[in-house]
N, C-alpha and C positions, 0 to 999 in steps of 0.2 A: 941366794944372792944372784946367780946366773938368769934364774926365772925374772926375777925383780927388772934386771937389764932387762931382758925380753918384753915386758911389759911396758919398763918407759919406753924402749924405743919405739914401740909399736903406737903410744900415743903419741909422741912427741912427732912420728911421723905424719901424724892430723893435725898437726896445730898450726895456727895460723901465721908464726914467727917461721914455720920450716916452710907455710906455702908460700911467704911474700920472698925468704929465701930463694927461693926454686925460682921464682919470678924474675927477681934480681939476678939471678944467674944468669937464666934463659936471653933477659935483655941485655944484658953483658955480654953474652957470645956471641949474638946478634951482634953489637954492637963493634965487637971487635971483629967478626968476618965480614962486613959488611965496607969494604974499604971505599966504594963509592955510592953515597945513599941517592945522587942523582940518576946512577941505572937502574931504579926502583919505578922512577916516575912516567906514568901511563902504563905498568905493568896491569896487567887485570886481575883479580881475588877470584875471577870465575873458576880458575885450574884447581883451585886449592879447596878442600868442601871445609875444611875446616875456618879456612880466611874466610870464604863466602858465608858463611851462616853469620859470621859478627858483624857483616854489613850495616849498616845504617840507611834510614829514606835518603836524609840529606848528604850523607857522603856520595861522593864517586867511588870511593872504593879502591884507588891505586895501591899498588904496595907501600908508596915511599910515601902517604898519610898513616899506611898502619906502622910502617917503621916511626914517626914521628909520633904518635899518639903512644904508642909502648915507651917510649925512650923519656915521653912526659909524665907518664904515670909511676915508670921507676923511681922520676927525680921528685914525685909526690912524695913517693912511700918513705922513701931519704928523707928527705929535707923538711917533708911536710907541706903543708897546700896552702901555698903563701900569695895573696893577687894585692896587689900595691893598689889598686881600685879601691878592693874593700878596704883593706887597712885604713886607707884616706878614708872612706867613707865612716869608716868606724870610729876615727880619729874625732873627725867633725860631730858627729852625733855626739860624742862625747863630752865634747866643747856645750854644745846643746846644753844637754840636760844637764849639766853641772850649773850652767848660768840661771836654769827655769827650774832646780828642782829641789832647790833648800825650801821653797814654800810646802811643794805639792810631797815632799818626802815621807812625812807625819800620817799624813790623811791616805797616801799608799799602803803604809807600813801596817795602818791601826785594820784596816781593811783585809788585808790580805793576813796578819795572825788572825782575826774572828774566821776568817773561812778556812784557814789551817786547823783552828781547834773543831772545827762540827765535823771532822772527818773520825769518823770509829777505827779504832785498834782495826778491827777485822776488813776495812776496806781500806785502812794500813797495807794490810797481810797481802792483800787481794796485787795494791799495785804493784809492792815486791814480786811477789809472784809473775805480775805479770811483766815489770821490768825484767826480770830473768827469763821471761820466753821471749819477748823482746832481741833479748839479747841473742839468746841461742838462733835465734829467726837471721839476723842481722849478719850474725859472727860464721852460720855454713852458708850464705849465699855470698856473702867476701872470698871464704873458703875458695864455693863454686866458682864466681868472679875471676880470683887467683890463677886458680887448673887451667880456664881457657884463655886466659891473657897468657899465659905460660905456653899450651900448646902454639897460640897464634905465633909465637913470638920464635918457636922451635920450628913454624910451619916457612914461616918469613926467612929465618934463615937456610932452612933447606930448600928453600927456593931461589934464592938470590945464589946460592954457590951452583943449582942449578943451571941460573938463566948466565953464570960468566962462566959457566964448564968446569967448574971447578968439584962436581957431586962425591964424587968418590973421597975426597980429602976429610981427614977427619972424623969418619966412619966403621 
């Protein structure tokens, strides 16, 4: 039994629900030490090697865009990736092909079942397979993703308690 624990925790410590956790944290505490995100602004990422490597070409690079950037990607992970753009856009396209595509419905349909049947069990097997590497590709580079958005985000706040004197608190 004792082992058993030992094992899930030890995976459950990898998975992706405990990294986006760790993440949400991270931005949380940021979020709450961070009582004015305006003394971020014109700070430089140069001090910090770990802020500096996630720079971007087109960024400048201040703290108070990395604050605002982590603090958007939390509310992704929450809420999910919602842009009132695409939505609209999704809307209208839909309007679209609903009005143009009782003709063309039939002649899609008949088309795409004959080129679903010419595919073999075993190049079936093939895309499984390769959907599931796919997956594994996708799901440790999120992982990865996670860990340094996480650091950034632990680096942001031990900086800003630095730059208002505040380093020692909470430590």
């Amino acid at each position: 039994m004792m082992m058993q624990l030992l094992e899930t925790s030890n995976t459950q410590k990898n998975s992706l629900f405990n990294a986006m956790n760790r993440f949400i944290g991270a931005v949380n505490n940021m979020d709450q030490t961070v009582m004015v995100p305006s003394l971020l602004r014109d700070v430089p990422l140069d001090d910090e090697r770990v802020m500096s490597s996630l720079k971007s070409d087109e960024d400048e690079g201040d703290m108070y865009s990395y604050y605002q950037l982590l603090k958007s990607i939390r509310r992704d992970i929450e809420w999910g990736v919602r842009c009132a753009a695409a939505d609209e856009r999704r809307k209208e396209s839909m309007k679209i092909t609903r009005t143009h595509s009782s003709a063309s419905t039939s002649s899609s349909s008949s088309s795409i079942s004959s080129s679903s049947s010419s595919l073999s069990s075993e190049e079936e097997d093939e895309e499984d397979e390769d959907l599931e590497k796919q997956f594994q590709f996708h799901l440790t580079g999120l992982q990865g993703v996670l860990g340094k958005l996480t650091q950034q985000a632990n680096s942001l706040t031990k900086r800003y308690k630095q730059e208002v004197g505040i380093g020692g608190w909470g430590q």
